[in-house]
C-alpha positions as CSV (number, residue, x, y, z in Angstrom):
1,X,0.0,0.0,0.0
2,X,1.4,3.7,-1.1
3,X,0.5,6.0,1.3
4,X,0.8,10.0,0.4
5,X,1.7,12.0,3.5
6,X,0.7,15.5,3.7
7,X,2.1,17.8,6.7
8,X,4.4,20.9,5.9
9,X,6.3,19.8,9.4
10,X,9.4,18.0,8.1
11,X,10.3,16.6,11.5
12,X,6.7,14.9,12.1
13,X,6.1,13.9,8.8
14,X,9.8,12.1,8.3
15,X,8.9,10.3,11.6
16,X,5.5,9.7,10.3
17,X,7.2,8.5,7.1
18,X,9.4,6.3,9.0
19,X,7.1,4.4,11.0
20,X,4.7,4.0,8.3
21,X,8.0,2.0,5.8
22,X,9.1,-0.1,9.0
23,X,4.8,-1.4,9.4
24,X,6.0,-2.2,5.7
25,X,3.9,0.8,3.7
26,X,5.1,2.5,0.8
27,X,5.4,6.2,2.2
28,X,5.9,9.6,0.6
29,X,5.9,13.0,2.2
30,X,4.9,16.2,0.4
31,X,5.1,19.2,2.0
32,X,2.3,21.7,0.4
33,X,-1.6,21.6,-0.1
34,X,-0.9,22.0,-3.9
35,X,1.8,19.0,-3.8
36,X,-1.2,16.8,-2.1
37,X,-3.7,17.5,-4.6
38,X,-1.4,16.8,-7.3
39,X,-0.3,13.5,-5.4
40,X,-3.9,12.4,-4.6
41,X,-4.8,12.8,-8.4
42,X,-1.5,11.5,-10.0
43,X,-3.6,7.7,-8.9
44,X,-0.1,6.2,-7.9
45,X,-1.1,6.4,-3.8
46,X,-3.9,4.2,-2.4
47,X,-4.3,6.6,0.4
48,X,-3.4,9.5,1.9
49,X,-2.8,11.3,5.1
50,X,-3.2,14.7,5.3
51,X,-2.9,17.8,7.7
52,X,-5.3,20.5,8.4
53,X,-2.5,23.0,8.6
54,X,-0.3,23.7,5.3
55,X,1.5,26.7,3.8
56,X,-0.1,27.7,0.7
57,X,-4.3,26.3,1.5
58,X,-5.9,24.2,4.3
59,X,-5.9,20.8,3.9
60,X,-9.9,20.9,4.1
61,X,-9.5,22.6,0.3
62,X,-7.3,20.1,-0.4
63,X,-9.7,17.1,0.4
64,X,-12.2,19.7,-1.3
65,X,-10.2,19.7,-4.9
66,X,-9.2,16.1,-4.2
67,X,-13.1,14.9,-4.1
68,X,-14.2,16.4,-7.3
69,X,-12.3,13.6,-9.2
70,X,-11.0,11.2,-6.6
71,X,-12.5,8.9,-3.9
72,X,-9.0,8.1,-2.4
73,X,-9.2,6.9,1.3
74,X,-8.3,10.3,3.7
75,X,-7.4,10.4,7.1
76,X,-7.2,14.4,8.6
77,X,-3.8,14.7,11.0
78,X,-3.9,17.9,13.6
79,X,-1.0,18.9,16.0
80,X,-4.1,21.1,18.1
């Protein structure tokens, strides 16, 4: 299973990454809503995890842009 990790915090989402490869997932952190939405769609990850919190849009318009074309499996990550 490929699993697309969005969070724009490089130390939690490494450590995120790394747990999820040594449970034996496929894991690749993006850093920016924009990167996620172009991830989610690209149809190379079988789901995603995504923050609330990014840079350049929340993640709620990224699940927002993601759901017009793809029903990829989301779980929403918060630090608060």
């Amino acid at each position: 299973m490929k699993i697309l990790l969005v969070d724009d915090d490089v130390e939690l989402g490494t450590m995120l990454s790394q747990y999820l490869i040594g449970e034996g997932f496929d894991a690749q952190l993006v850093l920016t809503g924009s990167a996620g939405v172009q991830g989610a769609l690209s149809g190379e990850f079988t789901a995603m995890i995504l923050d609330i919190m990014l840079p350049d849009m929340s993640g709620i318009d990224v699940l927002r842009q993601v759901r017009q074309n793809s029903r990829i499996p989301v779980i929403m990550l918060t630090a608060k």
